[in-house]
N, C-alpha and C positions, 0 to 999 in steps of 0.2 A: 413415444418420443424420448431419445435418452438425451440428458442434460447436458450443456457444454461446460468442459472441464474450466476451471478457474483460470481465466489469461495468467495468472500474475505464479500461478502455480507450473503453469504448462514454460514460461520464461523460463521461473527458477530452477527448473528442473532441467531444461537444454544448458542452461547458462553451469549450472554443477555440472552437466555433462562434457562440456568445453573445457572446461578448468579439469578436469579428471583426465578427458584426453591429451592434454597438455603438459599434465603432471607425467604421466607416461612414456608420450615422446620424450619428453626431456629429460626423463629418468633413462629411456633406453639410450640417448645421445651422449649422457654422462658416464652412464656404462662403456659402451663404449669410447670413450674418452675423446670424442667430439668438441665438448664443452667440459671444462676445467670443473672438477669436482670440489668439494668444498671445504674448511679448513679443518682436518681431524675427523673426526665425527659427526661433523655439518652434513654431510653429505644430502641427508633427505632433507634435512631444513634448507638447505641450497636450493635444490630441486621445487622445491614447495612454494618459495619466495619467487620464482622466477616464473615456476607454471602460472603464481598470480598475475604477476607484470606482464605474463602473455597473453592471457586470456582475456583479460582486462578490457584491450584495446578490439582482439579478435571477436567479443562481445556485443562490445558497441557497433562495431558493423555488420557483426553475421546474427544478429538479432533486435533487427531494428524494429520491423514490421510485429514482432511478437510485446516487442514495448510500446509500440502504440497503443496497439490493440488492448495488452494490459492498461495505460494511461486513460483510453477511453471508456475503458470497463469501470474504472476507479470513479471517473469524472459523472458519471451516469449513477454511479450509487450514492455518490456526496450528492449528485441533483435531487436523486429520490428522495434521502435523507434531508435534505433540506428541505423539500416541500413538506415531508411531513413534521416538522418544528413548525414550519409557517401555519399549516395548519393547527397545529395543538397551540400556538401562540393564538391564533384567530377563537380558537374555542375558552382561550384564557380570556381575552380581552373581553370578551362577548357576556362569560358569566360575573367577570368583574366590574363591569357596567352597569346588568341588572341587578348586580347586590347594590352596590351605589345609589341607584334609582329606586329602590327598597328603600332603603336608608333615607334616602331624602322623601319619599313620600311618607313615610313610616314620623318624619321630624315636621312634614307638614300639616298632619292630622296631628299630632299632638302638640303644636303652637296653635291648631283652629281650635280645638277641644279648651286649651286652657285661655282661650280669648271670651 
């Protein structure tokens, strides 16, 4: 059985891939001089600003389903992880009791001893 890749890795990686195809188009559209290029020597910082502000939005819609599924992958490991604190708390509280109960048996027999 081979392992399923990391949700939040399989996102990041479409999600760089949208943003890369975006920077592209938009690089070939300013080439072509579609879209006003930018001032001086901007040019690719033009390009790069803009591919952000595109992808951004094309993002949040064309990878919904992939950020769920990251979200619930997230929420199921915080659970795990939570149960196992709850756990190691319950194994704290448990031997801090018996030492307790030591302790006070241990003060009980030494006020009957010196009675």
């Amino acid at each position: 059985m081979t392992p399923k890749p990391s949700a939040a890795l399989r996102y990041t990686t479409m999600r760089l891939g949208i943003f890369i195809l975006c920077f592209v188009v938009l690089a070939g559209l300013v080439r072509l001089r579609v879209l006003p290029s930018g001032l001086g020597d901007s040019n690719y910082l033009w390009v790069l600003l803009l591919a952000l502000v595109v992808s951004m939005p094309l993002s949040l819609v064309l990878l919904r389903r992939q950020r769920d599924e990251m979200s619930a992958q997230i929420v199921g490991r915080m659970d795990r992880a939570k149960e196992r604190l709850d756990a190691n708390r319950g194994m704290e509280d448990e031997a801090v009791d018996e030492a307790e109960d030591e302790t006070a048996d241990a003060a009980e027999r030494r006020n009957e001893s010196q009675q």
